[in-house]
Each structure stands twice: as structure tokens, then as C-alpha cells.
C-alpha positions, 0 to 999 in steps of 0.5 A: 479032473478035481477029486471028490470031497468025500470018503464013503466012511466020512459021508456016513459020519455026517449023516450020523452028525446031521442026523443027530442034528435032526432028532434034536430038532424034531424034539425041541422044535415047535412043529407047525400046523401045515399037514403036508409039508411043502417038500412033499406037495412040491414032489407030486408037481415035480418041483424043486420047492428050494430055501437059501440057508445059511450054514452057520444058522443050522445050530439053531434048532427051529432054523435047522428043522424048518429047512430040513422038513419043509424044503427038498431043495436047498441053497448056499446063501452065503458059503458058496461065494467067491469071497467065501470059498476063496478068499486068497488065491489058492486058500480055499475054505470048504466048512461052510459049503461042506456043512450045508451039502451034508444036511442036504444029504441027510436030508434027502434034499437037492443043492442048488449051487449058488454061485460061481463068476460074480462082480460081488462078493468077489475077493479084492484079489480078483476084482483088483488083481489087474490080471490080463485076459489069459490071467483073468480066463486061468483064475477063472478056470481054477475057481470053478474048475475047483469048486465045481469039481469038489462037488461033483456028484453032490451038487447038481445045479450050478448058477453059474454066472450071477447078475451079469446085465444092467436094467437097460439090458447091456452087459454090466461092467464088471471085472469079467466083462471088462477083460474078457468081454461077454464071452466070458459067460460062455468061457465060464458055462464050458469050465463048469461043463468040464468040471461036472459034464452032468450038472446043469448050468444056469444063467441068474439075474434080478429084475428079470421076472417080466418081459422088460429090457432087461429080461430081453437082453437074456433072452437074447444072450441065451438064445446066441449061447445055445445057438452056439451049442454053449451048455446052457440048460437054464435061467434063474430069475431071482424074483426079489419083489414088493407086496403088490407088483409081481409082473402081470407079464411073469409067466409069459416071461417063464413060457418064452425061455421054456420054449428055448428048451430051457428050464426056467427057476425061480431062485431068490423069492422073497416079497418085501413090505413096509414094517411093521407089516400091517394084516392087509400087506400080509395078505396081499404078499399072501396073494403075490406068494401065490402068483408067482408060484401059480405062474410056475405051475402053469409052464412045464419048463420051470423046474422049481421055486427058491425062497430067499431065507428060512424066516424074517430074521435072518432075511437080507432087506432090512439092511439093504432096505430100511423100514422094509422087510417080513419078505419070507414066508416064515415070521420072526417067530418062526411061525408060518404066515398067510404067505406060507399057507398061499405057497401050500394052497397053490401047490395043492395043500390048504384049506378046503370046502368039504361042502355038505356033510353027506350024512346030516342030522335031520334033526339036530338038538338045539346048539348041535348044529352050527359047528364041528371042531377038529382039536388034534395035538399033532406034535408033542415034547417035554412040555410044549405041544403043537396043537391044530383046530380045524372048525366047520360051520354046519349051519345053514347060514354064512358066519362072518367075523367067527368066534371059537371060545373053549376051556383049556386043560388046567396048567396049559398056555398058549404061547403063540398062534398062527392063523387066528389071533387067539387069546387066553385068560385063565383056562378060557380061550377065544380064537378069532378069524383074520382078515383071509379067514374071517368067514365060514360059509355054510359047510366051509371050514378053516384050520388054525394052529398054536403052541402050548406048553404043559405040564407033562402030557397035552389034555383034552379041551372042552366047550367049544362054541363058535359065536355062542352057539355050541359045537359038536 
């Protein structure tokens, strides 16, 4: 059995380290306007709401804060791959993989290990060695074996083998499946049952999110490995999508490999359109965002959703896809975009209907009536703040296309803004609605964000009017 990695003494000196990473970040990092974070909504379902993260971005403060406060699930993007972890035979690397377990730990998030027997990413070494059959079992049983045994007790999920059919649903022609045959899978799942008896092992593909020809040849490799008492206890089903087709067949899909017994997750969001993005795209994603966690949401066995990348950024499809991308929840400037609130709506969070208010003034006075406005400085810093607005329509009558005008304290600048488009000239500012957002009904209200910077303390605006009419 391999040892663990880590001494208690060093596990409380990278809580320490991490730790110290988080009050830096908490400090200069502009907190966004989401109330609930998606970590804390995704625990009243039970959900692990995951991100990939990259470890050598976690110096970036804004990266590191947004893994750290919105995810209690994280996945090694990169650190945790064959060519990564073991680049020559024998020689492994740990840092990568070791730094993000850490912020995991300081954190009080999951990991997701991600991944074990790969036709890519695999180091020359492996995939050209000319290695027999007992060769090629052996290499594999160091590597995981090594791997998984280093992280026993730190890493509880495991994909295990990643990418292992074509999109006809036959085996794909990797080294593995070359030399070994399909057994391979099973020989890999019972390695790392060996190595880490309580982690649960999964099976990962792409383009396996419906019911196709390729989803069907899973289902029927994972129905003969339990058949075979192989352990087995789930499916990822990466969900590398564009704006527009999420499978009508998604959850139907999820509902057939639950009812197997096995966990289903969703590993590897994200939902890539043209760029630039235009607003009609970005609501669109907004829906698809919401339909692909409305159908976890509806089968008991999925335990979870994974998005592919903290921001747009640092996100895989531009390069692999050029003149697409903005596939992530999170824009480049790091600010929450429609899809980001879809994500939280559907997870119970989000803008609501407070209907009537219960105790209305009978009669109000003249430009006292039409609107309520919430302006909270929800996080504060050197001189920076985050500020949240919440506007109300208490009229009578449906506002559509609305307007929010104010006067902003003297010395204050709104840099950026989320979920209306808001501009300021001198102390004045406007906020309108966007395309989601652009109607107020009667007793309806919505919610928008924005960084400002300051002179020293975040003051209190004035004049608030919503299309004219003044509010309260």
C-alpha cells in the first residue's frame, strides 16, 4: 500500500499557507453581488457544485477567491495527468497536484481527482514504450497505484479511466485499448479499488450527455462491469456544450445510469458561443446553464455539477475552437454573467417576486410610489467596495425598458457593473436593464452589482429615480 503524503505538522502548515492566501484575497479581491454563494446553495441539495482549477493561477487573487468562496468542489485541470504527475518513468511531480489538494483543504472543499488511464495527455514514454500486455498492466498498476495511494484519504472521487469510446460507441484505439483490450478498464477500476478501498471510481467521457450511440456504448460497458462486480460507482458526463443544443434527452439520460445504482455527475461544463458574445448568446447560455443543472436536480443519482474553468480567461476553446469561447459562468473580467445567476436561481438563489408589499401606503405622496431601492456596500477595502442595488416597482403598472438614475458620493467611480449596464458621468449615474432583466412588474424587483473605488470609506448615494418618477 502506498504511504500517505503528508505529516499532520505539514498539513497545518499548508493550512497556514493557504489560509494566508485567503485573507489576501478576501482583502483585494472585488467580491461580487451573488448573496448566497453557489457552494452553500449547492449544499442544501446535497451537490457537489465543482470548478477545474488550475493550480499555478491560484496567485491570482480574484482566480483563488472565486474558486475558494463559490465551489465546495474542485478539480485538477491539468496537475493531475499522466504527463503531469509522471513525466518519465518513476519521476514523479507532486507540486501541482499537492498545491490545489491544499486549497482544497483550506477550504473545506472536496477534490475531484481527474484522471488516471488517458489516451492523451499521456507521456511519450507510455504511449510509444512498445510495452507487451504484463509490460503495459504493470506501468499501469505503478501509476495508479502511486497516485491514488498518495491521496488516500485526500481525494475521494477518482475519474478513473477518461475518453475511452469513439462517437459510433466502439472502443477507442488508444495504447490501452490496443494492448490490453476493453478489459483494461476493468483491470484499471480494481487497481485503484486496491489503492484507495473507500474512494469512489468513475468512468468520464464527452458527447455522452444524451442518449446517443455513444452514450449507449456506456451504458453498456458499465451495466457488464457491475454485472462483473467491477467497482464501479459512477459516470461523468463532461457536457462540453454550445449556446442552444443541450440535449432534449439530457436527463433521461442521467435517470438510465442512476437507475444502474450509479451516481451520475456532471464533470466538465461549459457552453461555448461565437465571440464576441452578443447579449442574445449570453442569455441563451443563461437558459442552456439552467437546463443542465435543472436536469441534475431532477434524478437523485446525480451527485453534482463541475464547470470546466473559474473564468473565460483561462478557459480551453479558444484555442481548440477559434472564434469561440465565453463558455464559463465567469466573464474576463472575472465579473458573474447571466449564466452565473442561472446557475444560482436554479439552485434555489436568485431574483424573486416579493408580490404585494403587505402593508402599502394608502396614500402615497406624489413620486413616492413607483419604486424602492435597496443600495448595500456588501464588501468594502483600501478604496475599492462592492456595492449591490436591488430596485422594486411598487406601482401599479408593468415597467418595461427601466431606468435607475442616482447621485453618487463625490470621489467615487464605478469601474465595472454586472447585470445592468450602468454608466456615470460626473456624480450622476444611470443603470439600465438588460435583455433578462429589462421588465419590472408590479411589485417585482431585480438585483444588480458594481465596483466602485473611493476615497477612503463607501458613502451614501442619493436621488434615486426609476424612469423619472422618484424613489423611496
Amino acid at each position: 500500500m502506498a504511504a500517505g503524503r503528508r505529516t499532520v505538522a505539514a498539513r497545518v502548515a499548508a493550512f497556514l499557507a493557504v489560509a494566508s492566501l485567503a485573507l489576501v484575497t478576501g482583502a483585494a479581491g472585488a467580491a461580487q453581488a451573488e448573496e448566497t454563494p453557489l457552494r452553500d446553495l449547492a449544499d442544501r441539495h446535497g451537490l457537489r457544485m465543482g470548478v477545474a482549477v488550475s493550480s499555478h493561477l491560484l496567485d491570482n487573487a480574484r482566480y483563488a477567491d472565486i474558486a475558494a468562496t463559490q465551489y465546495n468542489s474542485v478539480t485538477h485541470e491539468n496537475s493531475l495527468k499522466w504527463e503531469s504527475v509522471q513525466p518519465q518513468r518513476g519521476q514523479f511531480n507532486w507540486s501541482g497536484a499537492d498545491r490545489l489538494v491544499d486549497f482544497a483543504q483550506a477550504n473545506g472543499q472536496d477534490v475531484y481527482g481527474h484522471t488516471l488511464v488517458w489516451h492523451s495527455q499521456l507521456p511519450s514514454w507510455v504511449s510509444n514504450g512498445g510495452f507487451s500486455g504484463p509490460e503495459l498492466e504493470q506501468v499501469m498498476e505503478e501509476h495508479i497505484s502511486t497516485t491514488v495511494g498518495r491521496y488516500r484519504g485526500d481525494i475521494d472521487y477518482w475519474d478513473v479511466v477518461n475518453e475511452a469510446f469513439n462517437e459510433d460507441g466502439s472502443f477507442r484505439d488508444s495504447v490501452f485499448h490496443r494492448t490490453l483490450g476493453e478489459g483494461y478498464i476493468a483491470t484499471a477500476l480494481e487497481m485503484a479499488h486496491e489503492a484507495d478501498p473507500n474512494a469512489r471510481l468513475f468512468i468520464n467521457d464527452y458527447n455522452v450527455e444524451g442518449i446517443n450511440a455513444k452514450s449507449d456504448g456506456l451504458y453498456r460497458l458499465a451495466s457488464s462491469l457491475l454485472a462483473q462486480g467491477v467497482p464501479l460507482h459512477g459516470v461523468g458526463l463532461q457536457s462540453h456544450l454550445i449556446v442552444g443544443q443541450v440535449p432534449s434527452s439530457m436527463q433521461a439520460n442521467i435517470q438510465r445510469f442512476a437507475d444502474l445504482g450509479l451516481e451520475v455527475v456532471i464533470t466538465e461544463v461549459d457552453i461555448r458561443t461565437s465571440t464576441p458574445a452578443s447579449q442574445q448568446a449570453l442569455q441563451q447560455q443563461a437558459n442552456d446553464y439552467r437546463t443542465v443543472f435543472e436536469a441534475c436536480l431532477a434524478v437523485d443519482g446525480c451527485g453534482g455539477v463541475t464547470v470546466w474553468g473559474v473564468a473565460d480567461p483561462h478557459s480551453w476553446i479558444p484555442d481548440t475552437f477559434p472564434g469561440q469561447g465565453a463558455a464559463l459562468p465567469y466573464d474576463d473580467n472575472y465579473q458573474p454573467k447571466p449564466a452565473y445567476w442561472a446557475m444560482h436561481e436554479a439552485l434555489g438563489g436568485g431574483q424573486t417576486d416579493p408580490g404585494p408589499d403587505p402593508d402599502p401606503d394608502p396614500d402615497p405622496e406624489p413620486g413616492d410610489g413607483s419604486c424602492d431601492v435597496d443600495y448595500t456596500v456588501v464588501n468594502q477595502w483600501g478604496q475599492g467596495a462592492v456595492v449591490d442595488v436591488t430596485v422594486r416597482n411598487t406601482g401599479d403598472a408593468a415597467v418595461n425598458g427601466w431606468r435607475l438614475t442616482w447621485t453618487q458620493p463625490s470621489g467615487e467611480r464605478i469601474t465595472n457593473a454586472w447585470n445592468a449596464t450602468v454608466s456615470q458621468s460626473g456624480s450622476s449615474v444611470t443603470a439600465e436593464g438588460v435583455s433578462w432583466n429589462g421588465t419590472l412588474a408590479p411589485g417585482a424587483s431585480t438585483s444588480f452589482g458594481f465596483q466602485l473605488t473611493h476615497t477612503g470609506q463607501a458613502g451614501t448615494p442619493s436621488g434615486f429615480s426609476l424612469n423619472g418618477a422618484a424613489c423611496g
